[in-house]
VOPA-280866 format. One line per 10 residues: number of its first residue (from 1); for each residue x, y, z of C-alpha. Coordinates in Angstrom, 1 decimal, padded with zeros to 4 digits. Layout:
REM VOPA-280866
NUM) X Y Z | ... $
***
This chain:
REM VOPA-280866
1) -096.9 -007.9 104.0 | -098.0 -006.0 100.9 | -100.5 -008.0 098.4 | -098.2 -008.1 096.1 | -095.9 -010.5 097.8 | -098.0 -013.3 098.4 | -100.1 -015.4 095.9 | -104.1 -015.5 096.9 | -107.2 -018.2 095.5 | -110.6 -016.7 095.7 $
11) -112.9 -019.3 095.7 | -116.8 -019.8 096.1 | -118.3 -022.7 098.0 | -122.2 -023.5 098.8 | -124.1 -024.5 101.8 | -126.9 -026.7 100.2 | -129.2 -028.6 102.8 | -132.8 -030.2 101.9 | -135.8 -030.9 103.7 | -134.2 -033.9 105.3 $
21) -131.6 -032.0 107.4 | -129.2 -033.5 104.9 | -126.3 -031.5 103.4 | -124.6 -031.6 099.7 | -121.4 -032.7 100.4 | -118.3 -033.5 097.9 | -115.4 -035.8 098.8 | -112.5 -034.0 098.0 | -109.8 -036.6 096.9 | -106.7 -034.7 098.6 $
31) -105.2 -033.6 095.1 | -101.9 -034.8 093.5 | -100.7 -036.9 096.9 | -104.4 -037.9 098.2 | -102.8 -037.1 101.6 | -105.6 -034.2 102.4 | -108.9 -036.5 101.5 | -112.0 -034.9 103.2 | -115.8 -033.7 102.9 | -116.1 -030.8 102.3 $
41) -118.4 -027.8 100.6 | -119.2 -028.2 096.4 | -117.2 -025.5 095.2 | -113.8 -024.2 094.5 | -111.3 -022.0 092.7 | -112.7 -018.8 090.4 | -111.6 -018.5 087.5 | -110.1 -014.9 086.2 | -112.7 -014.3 083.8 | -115.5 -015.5 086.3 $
51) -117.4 -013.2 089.1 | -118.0 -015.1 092.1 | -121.5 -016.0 091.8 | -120.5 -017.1 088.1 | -117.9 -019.6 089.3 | -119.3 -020.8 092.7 | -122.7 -022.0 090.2 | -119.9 -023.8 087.6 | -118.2 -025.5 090.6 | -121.1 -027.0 092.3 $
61) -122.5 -028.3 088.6 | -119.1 -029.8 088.6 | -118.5 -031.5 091.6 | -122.2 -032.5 092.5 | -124.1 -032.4 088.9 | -126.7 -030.2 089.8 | -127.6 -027.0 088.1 | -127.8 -024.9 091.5 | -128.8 -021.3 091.9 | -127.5 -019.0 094.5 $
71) -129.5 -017.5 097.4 | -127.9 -014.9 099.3 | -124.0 -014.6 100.0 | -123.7 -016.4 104.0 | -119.9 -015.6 105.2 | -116.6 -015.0 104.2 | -113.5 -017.0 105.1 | -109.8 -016.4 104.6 | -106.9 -018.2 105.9 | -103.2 -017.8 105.3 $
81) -100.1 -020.4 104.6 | -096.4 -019.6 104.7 | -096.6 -022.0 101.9 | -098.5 -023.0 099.5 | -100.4 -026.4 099.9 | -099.0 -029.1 097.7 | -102.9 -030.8 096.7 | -102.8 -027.2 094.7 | -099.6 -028.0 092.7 | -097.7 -025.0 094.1 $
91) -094.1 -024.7 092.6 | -092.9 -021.8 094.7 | -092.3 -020.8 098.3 | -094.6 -018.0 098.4 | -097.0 -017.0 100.9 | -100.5 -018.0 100.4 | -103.6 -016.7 101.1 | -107.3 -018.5 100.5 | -110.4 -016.2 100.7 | -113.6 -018.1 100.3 $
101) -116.8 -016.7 099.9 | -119.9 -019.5 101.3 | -123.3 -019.2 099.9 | -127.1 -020.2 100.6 | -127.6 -022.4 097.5 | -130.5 -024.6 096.1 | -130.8 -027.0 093.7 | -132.8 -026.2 090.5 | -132.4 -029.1 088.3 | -129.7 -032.0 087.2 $
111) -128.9 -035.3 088.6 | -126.5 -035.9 091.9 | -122.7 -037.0 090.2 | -119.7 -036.0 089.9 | -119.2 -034.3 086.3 | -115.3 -033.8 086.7 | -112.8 -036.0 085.2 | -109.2 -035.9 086.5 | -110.2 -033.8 089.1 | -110.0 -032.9 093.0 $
121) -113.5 -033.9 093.4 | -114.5 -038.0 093.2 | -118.3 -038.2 094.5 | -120.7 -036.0 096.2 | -123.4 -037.2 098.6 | -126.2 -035.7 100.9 | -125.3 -036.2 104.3 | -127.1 -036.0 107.8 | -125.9 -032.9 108.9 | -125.7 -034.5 112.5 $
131) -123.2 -036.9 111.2 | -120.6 -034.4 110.6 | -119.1 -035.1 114.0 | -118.0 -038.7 113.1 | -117.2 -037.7 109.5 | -114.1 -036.5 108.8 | -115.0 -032.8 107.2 | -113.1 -029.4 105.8 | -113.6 -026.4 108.6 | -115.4 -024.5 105.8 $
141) -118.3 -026.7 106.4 | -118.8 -025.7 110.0 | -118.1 -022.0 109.0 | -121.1 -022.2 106.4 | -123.7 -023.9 108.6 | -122.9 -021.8 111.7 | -123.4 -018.7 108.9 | -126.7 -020.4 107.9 | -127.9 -020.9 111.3 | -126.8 -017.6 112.7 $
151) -129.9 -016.1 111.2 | -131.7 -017.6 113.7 | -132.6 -021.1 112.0 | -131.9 -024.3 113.2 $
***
């Protein structure tokens, strides 16, 4: 299918752990039905006028309230839809295709909460990273930390 058929979301999300073996999560409320409510990465959709880096640093102010920079890229994700998911607000049929990008981050100032209003995002939290497995959590988080960990930490 040529690129021009389908509609495609770049978006930037950030792997963000602390001494504590805890993770930066945000609770993503499910969107417009609250039917897809899960953990998942801060981060989200860039912007046309934003580069990557740019956007994935505006998104995790946003969802977590801290100022964050970013430390290296980590791993790449895409996935496709034969439609678009309805949390988005899609109003057509078209094919979709998400292509995230998942960054080392750290915190560099702010104050942990949530600094969106009306939006996808309701709280963010730090997480034992060994609770993941009775939480329930977005794929993208598992992509990031075995990215993180591939590198040879633990």
């Amino acid at each position: 299918m040529h690129f021009s058929e389908y509609d495609t979301r770049l978006a930037g999300y950030a792997i963000i752990v602390n001494d504590d073996d805890e993770i930066l999560l945000s609770w993503f409320n499910g969107g417009r039905d609250h039917s897809h409510a899960i953990w998942t990465l801060p981060g989200g959709g860039i912007e046309f006028s934003e580069s990557i880096e740019e956007g994935t640093i505006r998104e995790i102010k946003e969802e977590t309230g801290y100022d964050a920079e970013l430390v290296r890229p980590l791993t790449t994700h895409s996935f496709t839809e034969s439609r678009r998911n309805p949390a988005f607000g899609a109003s057509t049929a078209r094919p979709f295709k998400g292509v995230r990008v998942v960054f080392e981050a750290r915190i560099t100032g702010g104050t942990l909460g949530t600094l969106e209003v009306d939006g996808t995002t309701d709280r963010a939290e730090w997480l034992a990273i060994e609770s993941l497995t009775d939480i329930r959590h977005a794929r993208i988080i598992n992509v990031g930390l075995e990215a993180l960990r591939g590198d040879g930490r633990d």
